[in-house]
MITI-384507 format. One line per 10 residues: number of its first residue (from 1); for each residue x, y, z of N, C-alpha, C. Coordinates in nm, 2 decimals. Example, Ala and Ser with C-alpha at 12.3 -4.5 7.8 and 13.67 -1.06 7.14 Angstrom:
2
1 = 1.32 -0.57 0.78 1.23 -0.45 0.78 1.32 -0.33 0.78 ~ 1.28 -0.22 0.71 1.37 -0.11 0.71 1.29 0.00 0.79;
//
This chain:
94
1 = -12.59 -4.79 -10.04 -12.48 -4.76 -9.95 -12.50 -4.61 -9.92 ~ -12.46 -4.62 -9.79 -12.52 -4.45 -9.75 -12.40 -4.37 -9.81 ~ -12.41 -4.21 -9.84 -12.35 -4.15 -9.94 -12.19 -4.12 -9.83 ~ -12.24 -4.15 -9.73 -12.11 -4.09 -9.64 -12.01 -4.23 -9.60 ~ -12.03 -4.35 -9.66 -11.95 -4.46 -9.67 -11.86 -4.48 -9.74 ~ -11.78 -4.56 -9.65 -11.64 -4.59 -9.70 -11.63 -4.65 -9.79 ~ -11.56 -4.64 -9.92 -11.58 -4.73 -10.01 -11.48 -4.78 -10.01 ~ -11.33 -4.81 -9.94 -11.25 -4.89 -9.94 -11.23 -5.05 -9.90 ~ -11.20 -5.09 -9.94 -11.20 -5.24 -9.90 -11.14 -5.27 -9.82 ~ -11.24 -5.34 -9.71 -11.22 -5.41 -9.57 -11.13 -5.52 -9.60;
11 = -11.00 -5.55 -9.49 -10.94 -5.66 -9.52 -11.03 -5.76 -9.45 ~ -11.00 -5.87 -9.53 -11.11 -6.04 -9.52 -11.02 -6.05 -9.39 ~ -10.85 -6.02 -9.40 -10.82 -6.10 -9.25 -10.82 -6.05 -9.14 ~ -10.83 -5.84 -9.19 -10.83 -5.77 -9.06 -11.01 -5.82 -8.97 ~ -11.09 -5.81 -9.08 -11.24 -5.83 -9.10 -11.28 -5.99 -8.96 ~ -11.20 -6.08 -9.02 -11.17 -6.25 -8.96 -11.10 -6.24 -8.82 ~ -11.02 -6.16 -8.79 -10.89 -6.12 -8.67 -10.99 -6.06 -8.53 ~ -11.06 -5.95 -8.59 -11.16 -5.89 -8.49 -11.31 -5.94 -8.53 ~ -11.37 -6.03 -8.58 -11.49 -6.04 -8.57 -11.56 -6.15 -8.49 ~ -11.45 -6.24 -8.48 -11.50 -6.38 -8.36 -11.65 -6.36 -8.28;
21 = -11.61 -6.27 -8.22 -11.68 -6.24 -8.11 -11.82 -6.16 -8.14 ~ -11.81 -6.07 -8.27 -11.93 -6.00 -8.33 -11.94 -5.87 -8.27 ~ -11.85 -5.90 -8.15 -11.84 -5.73 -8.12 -11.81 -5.63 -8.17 ~ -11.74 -5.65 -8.29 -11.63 -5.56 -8.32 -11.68 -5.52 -8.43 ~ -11.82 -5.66 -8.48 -11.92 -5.57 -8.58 -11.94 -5.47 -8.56 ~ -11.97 -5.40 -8.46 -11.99 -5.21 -8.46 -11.88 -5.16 -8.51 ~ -11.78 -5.16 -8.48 -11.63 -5.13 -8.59 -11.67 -5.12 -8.70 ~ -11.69 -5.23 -8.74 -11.66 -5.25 -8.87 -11.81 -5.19 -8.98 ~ -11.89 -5.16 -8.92 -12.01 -5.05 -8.95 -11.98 -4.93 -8.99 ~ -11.95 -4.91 -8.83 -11.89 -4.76 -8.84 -11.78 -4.72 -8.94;
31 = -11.67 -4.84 -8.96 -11.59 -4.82 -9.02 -11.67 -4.82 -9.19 ~ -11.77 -4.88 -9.21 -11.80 -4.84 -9.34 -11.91 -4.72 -9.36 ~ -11.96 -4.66 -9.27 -12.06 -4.55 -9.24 -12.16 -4.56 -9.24 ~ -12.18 -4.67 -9.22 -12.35 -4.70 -9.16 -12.39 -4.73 -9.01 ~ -12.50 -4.64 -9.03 -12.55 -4.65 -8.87 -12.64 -4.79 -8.85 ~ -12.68 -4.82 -8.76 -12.76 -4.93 -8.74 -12.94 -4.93 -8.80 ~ -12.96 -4.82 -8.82 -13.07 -4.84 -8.94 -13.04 -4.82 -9.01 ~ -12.92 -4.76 -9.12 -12.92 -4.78 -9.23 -12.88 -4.90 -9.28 ~ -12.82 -4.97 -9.20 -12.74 -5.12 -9.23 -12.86 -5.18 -9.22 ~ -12.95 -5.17 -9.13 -13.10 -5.22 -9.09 -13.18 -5.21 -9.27;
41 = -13.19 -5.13 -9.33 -13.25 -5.11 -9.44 -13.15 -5.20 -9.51 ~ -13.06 -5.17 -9.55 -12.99 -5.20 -9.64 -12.96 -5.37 -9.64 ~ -12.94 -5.46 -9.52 -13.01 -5.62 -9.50 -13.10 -5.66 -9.48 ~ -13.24 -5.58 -9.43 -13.36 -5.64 -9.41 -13.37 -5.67 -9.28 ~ -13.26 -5.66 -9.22 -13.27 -5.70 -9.08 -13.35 -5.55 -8.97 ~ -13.41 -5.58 -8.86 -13.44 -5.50 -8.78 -13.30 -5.41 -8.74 ~ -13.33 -5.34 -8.68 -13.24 -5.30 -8.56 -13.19 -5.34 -8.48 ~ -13.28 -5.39 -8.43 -13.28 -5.46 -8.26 -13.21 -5.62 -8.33 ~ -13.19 -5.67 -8.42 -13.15 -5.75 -8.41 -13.01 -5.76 -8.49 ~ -12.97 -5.67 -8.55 -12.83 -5.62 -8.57 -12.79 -5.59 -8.39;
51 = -12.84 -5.49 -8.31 -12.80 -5.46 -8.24 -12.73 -5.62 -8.15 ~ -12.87 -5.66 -8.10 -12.83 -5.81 -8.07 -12.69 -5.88 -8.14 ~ -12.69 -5.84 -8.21 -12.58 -5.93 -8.27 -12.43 -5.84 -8.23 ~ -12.41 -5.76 -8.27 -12.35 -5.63 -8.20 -12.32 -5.68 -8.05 ~ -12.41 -5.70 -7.98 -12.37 -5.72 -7.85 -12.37 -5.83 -7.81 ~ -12.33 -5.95 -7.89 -12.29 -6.10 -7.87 -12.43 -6.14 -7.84 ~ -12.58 -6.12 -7.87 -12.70 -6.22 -7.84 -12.74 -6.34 -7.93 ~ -12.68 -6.27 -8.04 -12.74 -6.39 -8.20 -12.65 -6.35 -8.26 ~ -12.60 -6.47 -8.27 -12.54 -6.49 -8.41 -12.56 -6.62 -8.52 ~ -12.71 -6.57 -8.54 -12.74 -6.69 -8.66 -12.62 -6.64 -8.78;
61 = -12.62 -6.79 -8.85 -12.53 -6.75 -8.91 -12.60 -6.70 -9.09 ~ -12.73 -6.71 -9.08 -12.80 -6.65 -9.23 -12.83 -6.50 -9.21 ~ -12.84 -6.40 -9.06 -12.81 -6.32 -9.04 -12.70 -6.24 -9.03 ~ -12.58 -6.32 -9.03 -12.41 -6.27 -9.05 -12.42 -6.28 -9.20 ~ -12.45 -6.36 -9.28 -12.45 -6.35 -9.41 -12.51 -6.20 -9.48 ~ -12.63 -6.19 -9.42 -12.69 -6.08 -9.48 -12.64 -5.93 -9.43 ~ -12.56 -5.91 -9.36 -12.47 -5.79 -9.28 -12.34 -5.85 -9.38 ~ -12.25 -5.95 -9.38 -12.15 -5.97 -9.45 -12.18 -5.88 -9.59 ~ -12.27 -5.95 -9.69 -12.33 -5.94 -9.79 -12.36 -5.75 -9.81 ~ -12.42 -5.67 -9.72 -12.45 -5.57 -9.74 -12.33 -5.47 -9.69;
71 = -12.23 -5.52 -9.61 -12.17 -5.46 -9.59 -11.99 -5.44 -9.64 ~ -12.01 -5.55 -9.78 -11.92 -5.62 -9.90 -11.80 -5.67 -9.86 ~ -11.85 -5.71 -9.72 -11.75 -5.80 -9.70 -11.78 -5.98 -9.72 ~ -11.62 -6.05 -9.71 -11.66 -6.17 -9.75 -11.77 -6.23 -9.61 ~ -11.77 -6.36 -9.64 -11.90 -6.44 -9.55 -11.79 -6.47 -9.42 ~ -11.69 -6.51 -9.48 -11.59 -6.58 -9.41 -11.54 -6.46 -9.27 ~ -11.57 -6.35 -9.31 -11.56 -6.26 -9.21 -11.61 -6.23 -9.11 ~ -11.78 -6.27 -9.12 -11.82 -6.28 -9.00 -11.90 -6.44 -8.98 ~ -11.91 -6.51 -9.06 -11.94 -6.65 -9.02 -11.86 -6.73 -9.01 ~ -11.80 -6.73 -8.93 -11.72 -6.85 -8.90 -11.74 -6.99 -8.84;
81 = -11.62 -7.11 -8.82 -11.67 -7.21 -8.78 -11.70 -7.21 -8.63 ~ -11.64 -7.13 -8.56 -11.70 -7.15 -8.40 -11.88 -7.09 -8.40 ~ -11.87 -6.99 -8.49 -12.04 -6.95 -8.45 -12.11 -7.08 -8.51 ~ -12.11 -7.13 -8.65 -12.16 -7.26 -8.69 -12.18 -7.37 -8.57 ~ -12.04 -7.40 -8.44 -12.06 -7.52 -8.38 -12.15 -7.43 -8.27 ~ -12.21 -7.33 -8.25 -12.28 -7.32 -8.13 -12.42 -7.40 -8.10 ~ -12.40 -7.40 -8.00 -12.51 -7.49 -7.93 -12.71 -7.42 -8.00 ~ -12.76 -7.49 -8.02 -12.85 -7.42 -8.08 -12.94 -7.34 -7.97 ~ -12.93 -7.34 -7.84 -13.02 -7.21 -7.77 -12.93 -7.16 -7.74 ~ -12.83 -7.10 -7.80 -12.76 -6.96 -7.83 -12.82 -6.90 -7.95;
91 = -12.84 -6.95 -8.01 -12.87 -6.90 -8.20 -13.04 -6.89 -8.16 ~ -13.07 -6.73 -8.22 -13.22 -6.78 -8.22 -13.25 -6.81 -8.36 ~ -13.36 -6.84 -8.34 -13.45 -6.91 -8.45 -13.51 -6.81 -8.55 ~ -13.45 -6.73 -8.69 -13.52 -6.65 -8.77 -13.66 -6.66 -8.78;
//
């Protein structure tokens, strides 16, 4: 966790209220003090594909897991059931 992060606990329903959409994932980064390579390190995920997600392109849902997870929030916060029913060429393929 980078040294300039928030260590307070994100509400699961403030977290669930703004995340639908995955846009608001940059909020909720920022809101814990990571930039997008550090979150990038700290999930394993690229950049470019946080960012993607960030900007509504993917939202696999074992990549919301791994941002949920690193960013201690629950799963339920950013996986939800509408991203699960998406059509699968919305979701790319890890």
């Amino acid at each position: 966790m980078p040294q300039n992060a928030n260590r307070k606990p994100f509400s699961e329903l403030a977290a669930t209220e703004v995340a639908p959409d995955h846009s608001a994932l940059r909020a909720i980064r920022e809101t814990r003090g990571y930039s997008i390579e550090e979150l990038s390190l700290t999930c394993g995920l690229s950049s470019n594909e946080i960012a993607d997600i960030e900007n509504g392109k993917d939202a696999d849902p074992s990549k919301l897991r791994r941002i949920a997870s690193a960013l201690r929030l629950p799963e339920s916060a950013l996986v939800t059931p509408a991203v699960l029913m998406q059509p699968a060429e919305n979701r790319s393929v890890s």
